[in-house]
N, C-alpha and C positions, 0 to 999 in steps of 0.2 A: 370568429377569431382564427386568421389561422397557426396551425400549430407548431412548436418548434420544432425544426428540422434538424437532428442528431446524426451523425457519423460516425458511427464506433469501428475505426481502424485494427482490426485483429478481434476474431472472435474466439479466443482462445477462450479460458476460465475467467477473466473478471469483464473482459468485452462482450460475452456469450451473456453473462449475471447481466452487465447494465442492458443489455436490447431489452432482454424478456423483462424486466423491470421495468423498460420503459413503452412496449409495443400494445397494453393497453390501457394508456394512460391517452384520456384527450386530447393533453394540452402537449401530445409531443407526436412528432413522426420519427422513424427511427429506421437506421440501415446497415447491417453490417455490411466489411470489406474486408475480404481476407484473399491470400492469394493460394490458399488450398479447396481443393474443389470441395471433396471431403467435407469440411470444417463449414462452407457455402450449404450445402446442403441440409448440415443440419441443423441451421440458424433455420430456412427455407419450411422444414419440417414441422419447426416449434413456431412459423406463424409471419417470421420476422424477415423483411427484405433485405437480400442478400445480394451481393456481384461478388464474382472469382477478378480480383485482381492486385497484379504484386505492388508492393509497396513502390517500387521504384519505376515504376509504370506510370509518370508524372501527367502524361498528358492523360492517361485515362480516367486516372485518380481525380485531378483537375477534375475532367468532364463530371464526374460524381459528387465532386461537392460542390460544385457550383451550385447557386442559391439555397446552399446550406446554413444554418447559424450557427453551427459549430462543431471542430472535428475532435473526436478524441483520440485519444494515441493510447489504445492500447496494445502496444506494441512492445519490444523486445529494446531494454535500455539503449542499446545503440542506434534504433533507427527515430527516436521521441522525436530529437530536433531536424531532424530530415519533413517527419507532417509539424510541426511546428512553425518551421519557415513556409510552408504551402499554405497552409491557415494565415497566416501574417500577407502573403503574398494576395490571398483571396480574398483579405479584410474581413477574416470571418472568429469568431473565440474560439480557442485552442485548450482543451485540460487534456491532462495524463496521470501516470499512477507512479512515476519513475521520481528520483531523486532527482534535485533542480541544478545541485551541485558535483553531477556524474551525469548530466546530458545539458547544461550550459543553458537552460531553459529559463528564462529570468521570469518571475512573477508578474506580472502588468491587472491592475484593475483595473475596471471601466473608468474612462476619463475621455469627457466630451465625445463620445461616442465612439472610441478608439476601441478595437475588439479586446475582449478580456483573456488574459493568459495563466494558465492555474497550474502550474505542476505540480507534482508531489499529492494529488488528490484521491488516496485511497485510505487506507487502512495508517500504516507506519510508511513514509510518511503521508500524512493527513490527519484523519480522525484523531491518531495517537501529540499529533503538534495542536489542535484545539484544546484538546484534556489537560497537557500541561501547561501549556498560556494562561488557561483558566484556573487552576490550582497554584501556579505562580501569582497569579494577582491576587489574591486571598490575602498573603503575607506580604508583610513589610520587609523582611529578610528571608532569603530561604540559606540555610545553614547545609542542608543533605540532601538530595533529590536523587531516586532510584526508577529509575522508569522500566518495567520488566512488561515484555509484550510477546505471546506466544501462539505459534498457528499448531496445533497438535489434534492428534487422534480422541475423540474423548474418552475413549478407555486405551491402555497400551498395547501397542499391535506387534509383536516380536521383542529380543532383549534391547533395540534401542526404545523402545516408545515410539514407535516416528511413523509417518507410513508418507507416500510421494503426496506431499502436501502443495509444495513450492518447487522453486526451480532449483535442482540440484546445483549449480556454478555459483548461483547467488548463495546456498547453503553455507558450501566451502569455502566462498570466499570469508563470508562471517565470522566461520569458525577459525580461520588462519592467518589473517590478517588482523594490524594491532588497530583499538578499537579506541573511539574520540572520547574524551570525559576532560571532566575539569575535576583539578585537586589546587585547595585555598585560592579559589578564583581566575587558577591558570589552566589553559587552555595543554591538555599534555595525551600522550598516546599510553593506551592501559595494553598490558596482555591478552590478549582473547582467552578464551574459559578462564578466565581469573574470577576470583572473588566470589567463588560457589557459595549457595546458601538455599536452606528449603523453606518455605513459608506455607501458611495454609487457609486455604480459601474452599468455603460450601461445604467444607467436610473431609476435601482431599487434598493430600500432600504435594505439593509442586518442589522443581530446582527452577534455579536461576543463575544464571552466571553472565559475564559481561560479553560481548560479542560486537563484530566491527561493524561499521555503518548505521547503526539504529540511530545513535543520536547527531550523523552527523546533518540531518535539517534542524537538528533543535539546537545548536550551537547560539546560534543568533537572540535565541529566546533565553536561554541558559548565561549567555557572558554578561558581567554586570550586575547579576542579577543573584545568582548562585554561587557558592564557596565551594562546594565539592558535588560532581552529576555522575552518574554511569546509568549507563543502556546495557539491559541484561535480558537475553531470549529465557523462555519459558518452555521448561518441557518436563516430562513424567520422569519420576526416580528413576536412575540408574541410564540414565543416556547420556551424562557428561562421562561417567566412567568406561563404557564404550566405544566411545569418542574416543577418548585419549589413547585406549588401548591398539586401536586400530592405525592412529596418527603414529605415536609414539612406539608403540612395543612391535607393532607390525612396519611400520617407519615410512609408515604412506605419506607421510608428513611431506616425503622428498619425492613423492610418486604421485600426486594431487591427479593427474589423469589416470591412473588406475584406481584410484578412491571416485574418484565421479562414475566411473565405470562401473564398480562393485556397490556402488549407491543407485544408482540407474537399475541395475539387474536387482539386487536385492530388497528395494524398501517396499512394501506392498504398496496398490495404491488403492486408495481411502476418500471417502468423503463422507463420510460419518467424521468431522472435524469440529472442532472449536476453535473459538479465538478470545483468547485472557489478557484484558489488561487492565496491568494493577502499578499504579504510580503512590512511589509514596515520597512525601515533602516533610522536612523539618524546619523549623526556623523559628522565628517571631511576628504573633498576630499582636496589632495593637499595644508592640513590648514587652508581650507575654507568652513563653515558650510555645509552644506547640506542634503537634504531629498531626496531618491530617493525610486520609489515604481515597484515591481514588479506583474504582471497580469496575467495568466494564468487561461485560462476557456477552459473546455470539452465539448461542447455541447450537448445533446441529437440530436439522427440522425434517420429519422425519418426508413432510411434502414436500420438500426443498431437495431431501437428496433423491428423490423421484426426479426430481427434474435435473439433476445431476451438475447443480450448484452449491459448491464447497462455502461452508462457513466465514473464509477464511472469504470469497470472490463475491457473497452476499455482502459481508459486511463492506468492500473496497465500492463495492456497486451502489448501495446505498448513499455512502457518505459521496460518492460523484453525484450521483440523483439527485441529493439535496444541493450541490452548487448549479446544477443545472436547472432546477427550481429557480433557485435567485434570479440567475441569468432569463429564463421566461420571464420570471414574474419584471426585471428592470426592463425588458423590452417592450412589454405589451403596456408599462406604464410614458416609456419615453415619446413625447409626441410626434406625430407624424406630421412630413413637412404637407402641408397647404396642395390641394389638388390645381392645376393651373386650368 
């Protein structure tokens, strides 16, 4: 049988996680593309075939997927729907990890053998819109839903807790921009770090507060459905208060480019990480009140960061690995036309 042919466009951290994930698996072949030589080499090193070239480098790009069965885009928000429309063009399935409604990426299943298009297929969103789907259908009403989902250090690394986990712009953006929730079934914009609260899970103290983007792929799943939702990041005591002091009392609030700067030079960088999510539902099962809470944690592995995959790029690699299962597994079942 032969095996699936994968193209992981950018072998940054969750592009680097899905090759080696996938380069000794049978039932796949695998390639990264990156247009840093650097970056090439050292997919090359760890086993995995590699090409140096840019994204925007159409014809080369082409020549590399050609008789592929699917590219991934793990790439930088703004470039998804650039290999998106090349996957579409080559008639080949297309997934990525970016938000569907911030690169215009529309969903398509397989249908009569039309290529399948998956965005949004990592960690948040992804993994994090299965968990609540699933905890939404349980109840007949949901009255309160809090979805709190955090990439962090597993012990705190400096006075914020943080160490460079993710992309410092996407950080900022979180944290300063006003953030999607619904209140009594309306669709409304929340303050970012609002609504602080600590909760405790395994034994250790977490915050949580509300921040922009988390739920806005879960809107769809949320309206109708829900009376009041918020998306709240996850991080160790005493980094919302640092936050604020930096934004506010230092007033980088109105200087966001020297706050990305002073976040760039200053956060350590870390992959002894984790990743926590903890969704909690209120409502009505069968008529009758109830609370039900959902757990999911990543652990940092101590093999894992030997190989210099972040918690946080394991877990986004997996949950793609498994749509790219399905996708093998409907291919190798769909029949083949008739030899002439």
């Amino acid at each position: 049988m032969k095996p699936f042919r994968v193209i992981v466009i950018g072998g940054g951290r969750v592009g680097s996680a899905l090759a080696a994930s996938l380069k000794d698996d049978a039932g796949f072949s695998v390639a990264v593309v990156d247009g840093v030589q650097d970056v090439v080499d050292r997919a090359r090193a760890g086993g995995v075939e590699a090409h140096c070239c840019d994204v925007f480098d159409e014809t080369r790009l082409t020549s590399i997927l050609r008789g592929a069965d699917v590219a991934v885009a793990a790439v930088p928000e703004r470039l998804v729907a650039q290999v998106a429309r090349l996957a579409g063009r080559l008639a080949i399935h297309h997934l990525d990890f970016s938000d569907p409604r911030a690169t215009g990426v529309e969903r398509r299943d397989d249908a009569a053998g039309a290529p399948t298009v998956l965005p949004g297929s990592g960690v948040s969103p992804g993994l994090v819109d299965d968990i609540v789907e699933d905890l939404l259908a349980r109840f007949d009403r949901v009255d309160d839903l809090v979805v709190r989902v955090g990439a962090i250090p597993t012990e705190p690394t400096s006075r914020l807790g943080y160490g460079a986990i993710w992309d410092v712009d996407g950080l900022i953006s979180e944290y300063t921009r006003p953030a999607e929730g619904f209140v009594d079934g309306r669709q409304v914009r929340l303050p970012a770090l609002s609504d602080y609260e600590t909760f405790e899970w395994n034994g250790r103290t977490y915050e949580a507060f509300v921040t922009a983007n988390g739920l806005r792929s879960l809107t769809g799943l949320c309206r109708g459905r829900v009376a009041n939702a918020t998306f709240k990041t996850i991080r160790h005591p005493g980094h919302l208060d640092h936050m604020l002091f930096l934004l506010d009392e230092l007033g980088l609030r109105s200087r966001l480019d020297m706050l990305a700067n002073l976040l760039r030079n200053a956060l350590p960088q870390t992959r002894d990480d984790m990743v926590l999510i903890h969704v909690t539902a209120r409502g009505h099962i069968a008529g009758s009140p109830s609370e039900q809470q959902v757990v999911h944690e990543i652990p940092a592995s101590p093999a894992e960061r030997d190989q210099a995959h972040s918690s946080l790029a394991r877990g986004a690699a997996a949950y793609a690995k498994s749509l790219l299962v399905s996708l093998a597994d409907a291919a190798n079942r769909r029949p083949r036309p008739a030899a002439s």
